[in-house]
N, C-alpha and C positions, 0 to 999 in steps of 0.2 A: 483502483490501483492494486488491489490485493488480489483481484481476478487475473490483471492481466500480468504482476510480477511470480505468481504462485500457480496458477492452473496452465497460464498460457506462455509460461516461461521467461518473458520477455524482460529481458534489459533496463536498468532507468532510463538509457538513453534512447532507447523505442519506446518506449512508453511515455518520456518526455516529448519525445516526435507525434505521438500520439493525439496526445492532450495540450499539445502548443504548448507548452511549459517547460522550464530547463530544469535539468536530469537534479540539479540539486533541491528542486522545486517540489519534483516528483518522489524523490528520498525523503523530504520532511512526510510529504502527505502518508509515504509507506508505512513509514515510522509511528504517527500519530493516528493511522486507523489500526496497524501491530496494538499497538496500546490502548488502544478504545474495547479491541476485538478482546483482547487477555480481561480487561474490567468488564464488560457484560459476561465471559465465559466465565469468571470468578463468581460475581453476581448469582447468576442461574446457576450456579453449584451449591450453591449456598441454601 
């Protein structure tokens, strides 16, 4: 999700298209690897 909404530009609703999932399906996932990705980068800062 973070590939394809950050490098590869694409839209929730193509990347919902994507991954057979609805766009609001795909906003949680965005959201909660956002937040996974800031806790490891904090982590390893540390």
């Amino acid at each position: 999700v973070i590939v394809m909404r950050t490098l590869q530009g694409l839209s929730f609703d193509e990347v919902a298209a994507r991954m057979e999932r609805s766009a609001g399906a795909v906003r949680m996932l965005w959201l909660r690897a956002i937040e996974k990705f800031k806790q490891v980068y904090e982590a390893e800062g540390q």
